[in-house]
C-alpha positions as CSV (number, residue, x, y, z in Angstrom):
1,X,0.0,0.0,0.0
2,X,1.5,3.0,-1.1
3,X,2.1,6.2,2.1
4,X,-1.0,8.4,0.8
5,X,-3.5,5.3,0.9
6,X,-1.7,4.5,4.2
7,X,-1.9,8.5,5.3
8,X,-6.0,8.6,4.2
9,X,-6.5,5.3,5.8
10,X,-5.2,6.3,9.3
11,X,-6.7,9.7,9.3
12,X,-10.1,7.8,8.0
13,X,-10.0,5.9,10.8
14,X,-8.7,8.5,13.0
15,X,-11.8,10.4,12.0
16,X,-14.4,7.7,12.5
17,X,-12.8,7.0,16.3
18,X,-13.2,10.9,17.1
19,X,-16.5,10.9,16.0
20,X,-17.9,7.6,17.8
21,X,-15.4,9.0,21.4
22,X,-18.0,11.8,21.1
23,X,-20.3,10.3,20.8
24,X,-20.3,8.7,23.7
25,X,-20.4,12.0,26.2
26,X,-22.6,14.4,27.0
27,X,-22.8,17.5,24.6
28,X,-21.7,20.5,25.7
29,X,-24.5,22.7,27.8
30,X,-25.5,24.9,24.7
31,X,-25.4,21.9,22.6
32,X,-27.9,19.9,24.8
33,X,-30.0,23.1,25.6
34,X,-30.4,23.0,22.1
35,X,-31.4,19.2,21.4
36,X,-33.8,19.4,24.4
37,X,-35.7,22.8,23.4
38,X,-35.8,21.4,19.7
39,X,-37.1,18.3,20.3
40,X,-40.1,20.0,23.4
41,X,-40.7,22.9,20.6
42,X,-41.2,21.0,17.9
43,X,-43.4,18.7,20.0
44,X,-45.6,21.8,21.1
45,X,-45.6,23.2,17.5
46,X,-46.8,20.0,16.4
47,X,-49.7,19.7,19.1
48,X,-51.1,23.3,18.4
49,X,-51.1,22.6,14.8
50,X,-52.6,19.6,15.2
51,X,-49.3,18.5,12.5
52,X,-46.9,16.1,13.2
53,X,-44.7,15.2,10.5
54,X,-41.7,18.3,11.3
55,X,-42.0,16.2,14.7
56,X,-41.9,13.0,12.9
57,X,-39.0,14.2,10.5
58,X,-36.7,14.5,13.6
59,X,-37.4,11.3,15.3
60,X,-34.9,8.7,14.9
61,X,-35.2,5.9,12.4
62,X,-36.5,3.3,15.0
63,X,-38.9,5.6,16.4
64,X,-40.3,6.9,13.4
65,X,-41.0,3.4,12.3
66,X,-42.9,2.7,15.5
67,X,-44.6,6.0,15.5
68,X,-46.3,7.6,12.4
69,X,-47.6,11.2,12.6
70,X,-50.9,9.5,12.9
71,X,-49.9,7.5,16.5
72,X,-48.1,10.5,17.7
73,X,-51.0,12.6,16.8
74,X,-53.4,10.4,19.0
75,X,-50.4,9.6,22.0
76,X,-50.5,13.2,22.5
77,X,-54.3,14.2,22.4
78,X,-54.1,15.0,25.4
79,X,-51.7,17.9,24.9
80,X,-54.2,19.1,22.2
81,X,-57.8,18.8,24.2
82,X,-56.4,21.0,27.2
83,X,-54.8,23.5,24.6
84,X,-51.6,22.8,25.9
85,X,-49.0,25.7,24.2
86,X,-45.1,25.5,26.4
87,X,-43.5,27.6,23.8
88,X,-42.7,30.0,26.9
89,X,-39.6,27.4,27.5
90,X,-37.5,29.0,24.4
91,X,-37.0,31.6,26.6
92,X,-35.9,29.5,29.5
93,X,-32.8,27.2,30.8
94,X,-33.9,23.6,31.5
95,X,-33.4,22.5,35.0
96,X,-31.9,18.7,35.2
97,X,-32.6,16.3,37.7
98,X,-30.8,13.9,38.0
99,X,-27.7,15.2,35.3
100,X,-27.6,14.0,31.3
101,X,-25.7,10.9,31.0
102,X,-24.8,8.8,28.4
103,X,-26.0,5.4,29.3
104,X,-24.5,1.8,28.5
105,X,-26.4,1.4,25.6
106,X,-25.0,4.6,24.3
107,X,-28.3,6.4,24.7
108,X,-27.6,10.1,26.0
109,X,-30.7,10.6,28.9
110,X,-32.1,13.8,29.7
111,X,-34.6,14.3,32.6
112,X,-35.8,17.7,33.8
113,X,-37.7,20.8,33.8
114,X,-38.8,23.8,33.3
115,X,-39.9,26.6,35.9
116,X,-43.3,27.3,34.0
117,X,-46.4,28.9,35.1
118,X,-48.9,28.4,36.8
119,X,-47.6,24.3,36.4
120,X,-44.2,22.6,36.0
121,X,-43.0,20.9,32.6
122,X,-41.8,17.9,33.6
123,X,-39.7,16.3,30.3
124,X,-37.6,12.7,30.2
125,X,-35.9,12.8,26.5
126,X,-33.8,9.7,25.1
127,X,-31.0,10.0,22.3
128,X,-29.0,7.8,20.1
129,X,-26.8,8.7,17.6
130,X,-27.7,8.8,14.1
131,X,-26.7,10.3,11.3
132,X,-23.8,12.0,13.2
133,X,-25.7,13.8,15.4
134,X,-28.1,12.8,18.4
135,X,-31.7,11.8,17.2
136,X,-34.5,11.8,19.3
137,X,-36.1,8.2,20.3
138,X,-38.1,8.5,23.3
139,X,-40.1,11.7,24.9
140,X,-41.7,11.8,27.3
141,X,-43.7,14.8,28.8
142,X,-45.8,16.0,31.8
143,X,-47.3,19.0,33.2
144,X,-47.8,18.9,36.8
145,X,-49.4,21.5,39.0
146,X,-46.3,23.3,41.0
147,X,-46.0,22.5,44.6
């Protein structure tokens, strides 16, 4: 093998480790401020427009072959009948309890908050890499009266 081939092959590979090391920690702060308002946004976007398919579009491959804009549409109803609308959280920091992690199975884990009014949106987002970037595959999300 001649030195370039060897030279492209090392920094190929170089490359690919870099990219699956990060992987496999936690973004930085603005980086995972920005995954978790995304992914709450463009699930409140979607349930005041009654909409789902932006939603859908950013979902992971698994999930979005589990959940169709029609099955998200009807898991989030609820969301929809009380005229839920938490777009108020673009313009505040997440609260995380307990910190992001990136689990064993490589799935980065975000539980938390936000300090909204008059109740508390409670959220519990799941990530896997895809695509080189982190793609949304589980979301879960409550609004509970504040204590």
């Amino acid at each position: 093998m001649s030195t370039v081939l060897r030279l492209v092959a090392a920094l190929v590979l170089m490359l690919g480790a870099s990219a699956a090391q990060a992987q496999n920690k936690v973004p930085s702060d603005r980086v995972l401020e920005a995954l978790v308002k995304s992914s709450l946004l463009s699930l409140n976007d979607a349930n005041v427009t009654g909409n789902y398919a932006v939603l859908h579009a950013k979902l992971s491959k698994p999930f979005r072959e589990q959940f169709p804009p029609e099955k998200l549409k009807a898991t989030f109803r609820e969301f929809q009948t009380n005229g839920a609308d938490f777009d108020i959280i673009a313009a505040m920091p997440p609260a995380y309890d307990p910190a992001p992690v990136v689990d064993e199975d490589g799935k980065l884990v975000v539980k938390g908050s936000f300090p909204t009014e008059p109740s508390r949106l409670r959220f519990e987002l799941e990530f896997i890499p895809s695509d080189g970037e982190w793609k949304l595959i589980r979301i879960y999300v409550k609004v509970d009266p504040k204590s």
